[in-house]
C-alpha positions as CSV (number, residue, x, y, z in Angstrom):
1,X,-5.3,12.3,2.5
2,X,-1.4,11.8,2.6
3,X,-0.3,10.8,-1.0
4,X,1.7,7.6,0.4
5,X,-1.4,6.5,2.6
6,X,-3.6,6.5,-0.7
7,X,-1.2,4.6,-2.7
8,X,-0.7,2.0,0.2
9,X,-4.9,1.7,0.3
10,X,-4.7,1.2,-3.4
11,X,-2.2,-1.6,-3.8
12,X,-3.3,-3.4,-1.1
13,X,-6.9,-3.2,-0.6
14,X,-7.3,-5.5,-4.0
15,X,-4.6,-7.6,-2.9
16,X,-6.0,-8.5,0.2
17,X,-9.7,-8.9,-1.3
18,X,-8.3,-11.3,-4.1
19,X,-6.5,-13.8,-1.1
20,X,-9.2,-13.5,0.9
21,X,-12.0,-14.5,-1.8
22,X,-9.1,-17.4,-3.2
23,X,-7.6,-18.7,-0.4
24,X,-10.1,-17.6,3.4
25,X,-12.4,-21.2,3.3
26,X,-9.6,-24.0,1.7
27,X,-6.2,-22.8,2.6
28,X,-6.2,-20.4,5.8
29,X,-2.4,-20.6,6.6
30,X,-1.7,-20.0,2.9
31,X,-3.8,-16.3,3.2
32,X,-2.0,-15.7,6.8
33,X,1.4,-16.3,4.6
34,X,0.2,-14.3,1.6
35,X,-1.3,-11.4,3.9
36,X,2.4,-11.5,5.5
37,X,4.2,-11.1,2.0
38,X,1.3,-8.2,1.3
39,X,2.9,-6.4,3.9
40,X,6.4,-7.0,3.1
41,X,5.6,-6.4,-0.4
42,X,4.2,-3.0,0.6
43,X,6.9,-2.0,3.0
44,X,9.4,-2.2,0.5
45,X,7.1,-0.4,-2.3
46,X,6.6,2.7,0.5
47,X,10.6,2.8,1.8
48,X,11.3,3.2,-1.9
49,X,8.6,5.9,-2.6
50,X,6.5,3.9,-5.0
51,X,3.4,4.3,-3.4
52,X,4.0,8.0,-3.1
53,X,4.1,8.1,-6.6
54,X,0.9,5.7,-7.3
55,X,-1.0,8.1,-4.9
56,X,0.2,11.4,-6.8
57,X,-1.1,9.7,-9.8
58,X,-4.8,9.0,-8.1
59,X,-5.5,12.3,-6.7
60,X,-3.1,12.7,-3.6
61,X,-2.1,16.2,-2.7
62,X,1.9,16.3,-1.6
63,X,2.9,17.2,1.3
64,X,3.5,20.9,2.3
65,X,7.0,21.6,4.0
66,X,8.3,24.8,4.8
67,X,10.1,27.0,3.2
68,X,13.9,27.2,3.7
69,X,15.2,29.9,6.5
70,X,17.1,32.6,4.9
């Protein structure tokens, strides 16, 4: 699995389990706007190469690239 997608899956996965269990029965626009700030959240955590990091930590393999042309 690709080191980024793993580190997205773990930051957001509990996120989205803890709105859902606080906020799904009482306050369903307030979990549509908190899902939306999830996502912002975790666009701006994967554009800086946070979640790449997070997903190294947890097991993700990096990416192979090629090697350079001589």
């Amino acid at each position: 699995m690709n080191a980024t997608l793993l580190g997205s899956l773990i930051l957001a996965v509990p996120a989205v389990i803890i709105a859902w269990a606080a906020l799904w029965r009482r306050h369903r626009p307030v979990f549509w706007g908190t899902l939306a700030l999830i996502a912002v959240g975790l666009g701006y955590l994967v554009a800086t190469g946070a979640a790449r990091d997070i997903g190294l930590q947890f097991g993700g393999t990096p990416a192979l690239t090629a090697a350079p042309a001589r």
